[in-house]
Structure formats: structure tokens, C-alpha cells
C-alpha positions as CSV (number, residue, x, y, z in Angstrom):
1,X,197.5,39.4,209.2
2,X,194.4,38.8,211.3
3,X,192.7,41.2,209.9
4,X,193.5,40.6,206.4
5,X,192.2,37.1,207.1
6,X,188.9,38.5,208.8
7,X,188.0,41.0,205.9
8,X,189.1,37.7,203.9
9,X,186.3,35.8,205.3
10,X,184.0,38.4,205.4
11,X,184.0,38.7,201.8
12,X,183.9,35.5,201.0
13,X,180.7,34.8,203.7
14,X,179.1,37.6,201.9
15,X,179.9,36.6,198.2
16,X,177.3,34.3,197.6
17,X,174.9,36.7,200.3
18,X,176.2,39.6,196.8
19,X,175.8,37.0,194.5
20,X,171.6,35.3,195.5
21,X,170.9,39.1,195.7
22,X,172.3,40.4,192.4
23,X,170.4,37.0,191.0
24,X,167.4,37.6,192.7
25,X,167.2,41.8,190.9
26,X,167.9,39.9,187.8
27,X,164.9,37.6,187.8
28,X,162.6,40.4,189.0
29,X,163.9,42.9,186.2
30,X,163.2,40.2,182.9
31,X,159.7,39.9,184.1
32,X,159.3,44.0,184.4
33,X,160.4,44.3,181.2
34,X,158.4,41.6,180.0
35,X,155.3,42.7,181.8
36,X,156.0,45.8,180.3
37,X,156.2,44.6,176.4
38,X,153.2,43.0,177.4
39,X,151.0,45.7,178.7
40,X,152.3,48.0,175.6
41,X,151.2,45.5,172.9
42,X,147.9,45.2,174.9
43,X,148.1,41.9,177.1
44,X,146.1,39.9,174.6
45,X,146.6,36.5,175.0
46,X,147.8,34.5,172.0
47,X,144.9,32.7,171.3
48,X,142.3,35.4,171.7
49,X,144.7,37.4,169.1
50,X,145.2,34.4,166.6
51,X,141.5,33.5,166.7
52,X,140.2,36.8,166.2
53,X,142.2,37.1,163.1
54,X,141.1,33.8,161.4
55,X,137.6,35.6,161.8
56,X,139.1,38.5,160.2
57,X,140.5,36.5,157.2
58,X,137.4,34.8,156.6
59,X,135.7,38.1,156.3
60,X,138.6,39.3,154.1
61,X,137.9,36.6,151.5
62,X,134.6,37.8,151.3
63,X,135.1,41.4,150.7
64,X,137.9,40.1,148.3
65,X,135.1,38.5,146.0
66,X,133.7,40.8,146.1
67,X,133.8,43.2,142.1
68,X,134.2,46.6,142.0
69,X,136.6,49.6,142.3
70,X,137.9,48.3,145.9
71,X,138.4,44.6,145.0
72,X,142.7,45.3,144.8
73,X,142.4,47.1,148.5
74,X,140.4,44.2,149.5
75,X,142.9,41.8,147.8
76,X,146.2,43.6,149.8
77,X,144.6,43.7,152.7
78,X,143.7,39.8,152.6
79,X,146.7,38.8,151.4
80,X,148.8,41.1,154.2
81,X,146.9,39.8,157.1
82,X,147.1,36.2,155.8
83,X,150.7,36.5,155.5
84,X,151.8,38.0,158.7
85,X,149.4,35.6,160.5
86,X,151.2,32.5,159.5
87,X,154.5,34.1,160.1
88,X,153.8,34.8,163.6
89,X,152.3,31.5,163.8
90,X,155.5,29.5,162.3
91,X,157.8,31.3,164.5
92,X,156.4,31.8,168.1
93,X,152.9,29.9,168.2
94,X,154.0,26.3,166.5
95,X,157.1,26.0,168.7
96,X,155.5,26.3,171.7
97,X,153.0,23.7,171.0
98,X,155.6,21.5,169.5
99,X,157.3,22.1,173.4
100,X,154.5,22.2,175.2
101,X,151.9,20.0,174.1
102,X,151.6,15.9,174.2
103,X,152.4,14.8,170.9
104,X,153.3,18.5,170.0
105,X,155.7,17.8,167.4
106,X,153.2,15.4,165.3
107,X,150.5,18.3,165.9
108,X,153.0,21.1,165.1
109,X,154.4,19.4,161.8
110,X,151.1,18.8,160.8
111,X,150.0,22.6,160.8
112,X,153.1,23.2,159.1
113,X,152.6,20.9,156.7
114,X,148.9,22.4,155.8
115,X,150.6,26.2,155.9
116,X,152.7,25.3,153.5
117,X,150.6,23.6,151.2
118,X,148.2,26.6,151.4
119,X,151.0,28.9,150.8
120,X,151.8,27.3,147.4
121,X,148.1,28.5,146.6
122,X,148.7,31.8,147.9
123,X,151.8,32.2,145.6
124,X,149.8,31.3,142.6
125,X,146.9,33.5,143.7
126,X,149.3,36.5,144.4
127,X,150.7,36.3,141.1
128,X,147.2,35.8,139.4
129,X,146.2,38.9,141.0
130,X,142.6,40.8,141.6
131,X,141.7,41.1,137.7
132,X,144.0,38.0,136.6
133,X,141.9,35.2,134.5
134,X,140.7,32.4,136.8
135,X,140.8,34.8,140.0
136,X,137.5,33.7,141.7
137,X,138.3,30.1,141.4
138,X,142.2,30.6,142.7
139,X,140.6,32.6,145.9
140,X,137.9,30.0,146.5
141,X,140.9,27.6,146.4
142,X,142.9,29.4,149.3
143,X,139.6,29.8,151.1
144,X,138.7,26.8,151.2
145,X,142.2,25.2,152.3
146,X,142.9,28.4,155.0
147,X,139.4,27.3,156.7
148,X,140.2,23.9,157.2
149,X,143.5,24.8,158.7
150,X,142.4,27.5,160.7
151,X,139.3,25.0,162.5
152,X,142.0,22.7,162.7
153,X,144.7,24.6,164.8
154,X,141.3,25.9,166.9
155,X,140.1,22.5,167.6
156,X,143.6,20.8,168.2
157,X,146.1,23.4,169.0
158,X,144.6,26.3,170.4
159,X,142.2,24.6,173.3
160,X,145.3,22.5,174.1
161,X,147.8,25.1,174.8
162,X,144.9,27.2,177.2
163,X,145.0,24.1,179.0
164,X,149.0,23.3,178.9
165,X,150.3,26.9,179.1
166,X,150.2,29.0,182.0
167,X,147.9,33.0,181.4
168,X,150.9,34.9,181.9
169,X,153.1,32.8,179.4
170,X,150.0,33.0,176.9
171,X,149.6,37.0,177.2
172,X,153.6,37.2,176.4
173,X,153.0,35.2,173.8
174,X,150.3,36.9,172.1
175,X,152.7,39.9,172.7
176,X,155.3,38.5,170.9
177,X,153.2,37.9,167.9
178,X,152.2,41.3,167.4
179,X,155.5,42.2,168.0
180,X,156.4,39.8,165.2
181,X,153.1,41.3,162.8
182,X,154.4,44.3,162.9
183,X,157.8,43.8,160.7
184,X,156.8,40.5,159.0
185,X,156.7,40.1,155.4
186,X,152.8,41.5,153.9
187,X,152.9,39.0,151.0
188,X,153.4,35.2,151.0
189,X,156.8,33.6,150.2
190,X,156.6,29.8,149.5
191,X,160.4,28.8,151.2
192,X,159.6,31.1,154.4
193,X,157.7,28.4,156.2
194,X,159.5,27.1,159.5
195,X,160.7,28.4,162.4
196,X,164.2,29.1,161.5
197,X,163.3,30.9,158.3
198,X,160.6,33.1,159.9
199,X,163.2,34.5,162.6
200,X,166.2,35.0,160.3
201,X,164.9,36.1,156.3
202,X,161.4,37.8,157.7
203,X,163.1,41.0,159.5
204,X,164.6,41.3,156.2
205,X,161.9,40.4,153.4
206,X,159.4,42.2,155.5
207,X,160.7,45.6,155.5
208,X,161.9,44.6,151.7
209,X,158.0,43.9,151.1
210,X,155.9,47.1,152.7
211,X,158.7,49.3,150.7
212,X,157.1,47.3,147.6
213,X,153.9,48.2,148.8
214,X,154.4,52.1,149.7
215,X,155.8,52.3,145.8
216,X,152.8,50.8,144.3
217,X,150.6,52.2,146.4
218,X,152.0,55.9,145.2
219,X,151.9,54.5,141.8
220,X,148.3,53.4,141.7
221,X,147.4,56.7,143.4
């Protein structure tokens, strides 16, 4: 019996000793694998990625004007980069601010609010098309409306979340919206504009829309 009570309180003096241990493995494995996802999708962090694409959209509306045999390339390519920017955006970058930032959620809702306005003019300017009547004006239209949102999440958003959020929390964020990019949906859907709807219909309508994409591709070719 006195040994069964001994090896009794042995284990028990070494269960939590088991237990700090196996938590301690645990909190050093999630950040390997995070690191890891990281390093893979390049270690960008998110505002660095998100700001060098608003300077590759405005360049995109440019080439988009412009007429000529490569204006529908120049068209997809706009409208693809447009639309998997904001989807990252709505689902990883907005939250965070919204969490993160004094008065996040008035500054969050507000992007939102101006996404979703300019994606009612994408819709319309999707469905108008490269050689649809009124195309120049429709584009100019979206321009104008994706600049003032894009200087406006620079200005407000961005330069307050490099001071609120920590490096390493802004590098796995810029991960996780390339990792987001990379299955979002290419073209833009006017009810997919919130969190919610961005993690749960865009794995779907994303693989749904570069299918679309590979067919018309082989049927223009």
C-alpha cells in the first residue's frame, strides 16, 4: 500500500510538471508552423503587400484605357487583382483594425462601407465589359472611387496598424492574405462584402470563378 500511495503521489506531483511541458511544445509548435507559412508566402508584411497592389491597380486602370487588341487582357487582369484585393482586405485586414485600432470599428465600417459602394460600380462595369457602350466613362467611374478608398485606408488604416500591431503579427498577416489571393473569387460579387461572407462563399465562388475564366480563356483563344 505504501508504495501504491508513493507512485500515487509521484504522478500526481509530476502531472502538472507533464502537463506545463506538453503546453509549453505546444506554444512553440503554432509559432513554427506559422513562421513557416510565413517564410513560404515570402514574409511580406501586410501593408507593404496591400500597398504595393493599390499601385498596381492604378497602373491597371491605365493599361485598361487603354484601345487596342490587349484592352480585354488588361480588363481581366484589372478586374482580378481588384477583386481578390478587397477580399483579402474584408476578411483578414478590416478585422484586425476593427480589433486593433482606437475607434477601429467606426474606421473599419467606413472602409466597408466605401468597398461596397465601389463594388456596385465594378458590377456594372464587369457586365459593360471592354467593348460595351459607355466603357470609358464606367472605368473612370471605378477609378475614381477605388483611389479615394485606397488613400483613405493608407492615410487612416494602414499607418495605424504599423503603429498598433506588432512586425511579426503584420508579416503573418500579409501571409494570410496571399494565402487568401490565391483561392479568392477573380471577379467582383456585390453581396460578398464582409467578413463572414468572404471566409465562407469565397473558397467556393473563387474556384467557381477561375474555372469561368480557363473556359473563356480557351474560347477566345
Amino acid at each position: 500500500m505504501g508504495m501504491l500511495r508513493k507512485a500515487a503521489g509521484t504522478s500526481a506531483a509530476t502531472k502538472p510538471l507533464l502537463t506545463a511541458k506538453a503546453t509549453a511544445k505546444a506554444a512553440r509548435t503554432v509559432p513554427a508552423r506559422s513562421l513557416q507559412m510565413v517564410r513560404t508566402l515570402g514574409g511580406e508584411n501586410v501593408v507593404d503587400v496591400l500597398t504595393r497592389q493599390h499601385r498596381q491597380i492604378r497602373l491597371g486602370f491605365l493599361q485598361a484605357a487603354l484601345p487596342g487588341p490587349w484592352r480585354r487582357r488588361n480588363f481581366d487582369r484589372l478586374m482580378r487583382l481588384l477583386a481578390v484585393h478587397e477580399a483579402a482586405e474584408e476578411a483578414h485586414v478590416h478585422p484586425v483594425a476593427r480589433r486593433a485600432l482606437r475607434h477601429g470599428s467606426e474606421l473599419a465600417q467606413r472602409r466597408l462601407t466605401e468597398e461596397k459602394e465601389a463594388k456596385q460600380l465594378l458590377v456594372a462595369l464587369w457586365r459593360t465589359g471592354p467593348n460595351g457602350a459607355g466603357y470609358l466613362r464606367r472605368l473612370n467611374q471605378v477609378r475614381r472611387a477605388v483611389a479615394r478608398h485606397a488613400a483613405r485606408e493608407e492615410r487612416e488604416e494602414f499607418a495605424a496598424l504599423r503603429k498598433a500591431v506588432s512586425p511579426a503579427r503584420l508579416r503573418m498577416l500579409g501571409a494570410e492574405v496571399k494565402l487568401t489571393q490565391a483561392y479568392a473569387p477573380t471577379r467582383p460579387h456585390r453581396w460578398v462584402n464582409n467578413e463572414a461572407a468572404n471566409k465562407l462563399v469565397a473558397p467556393v465562388l473563387g474556384p467557381l470563378d477561375r474555372t469561368l475564366d480557363a473556359v473563356r480563356h480557351r474560347m477566345a483563344s
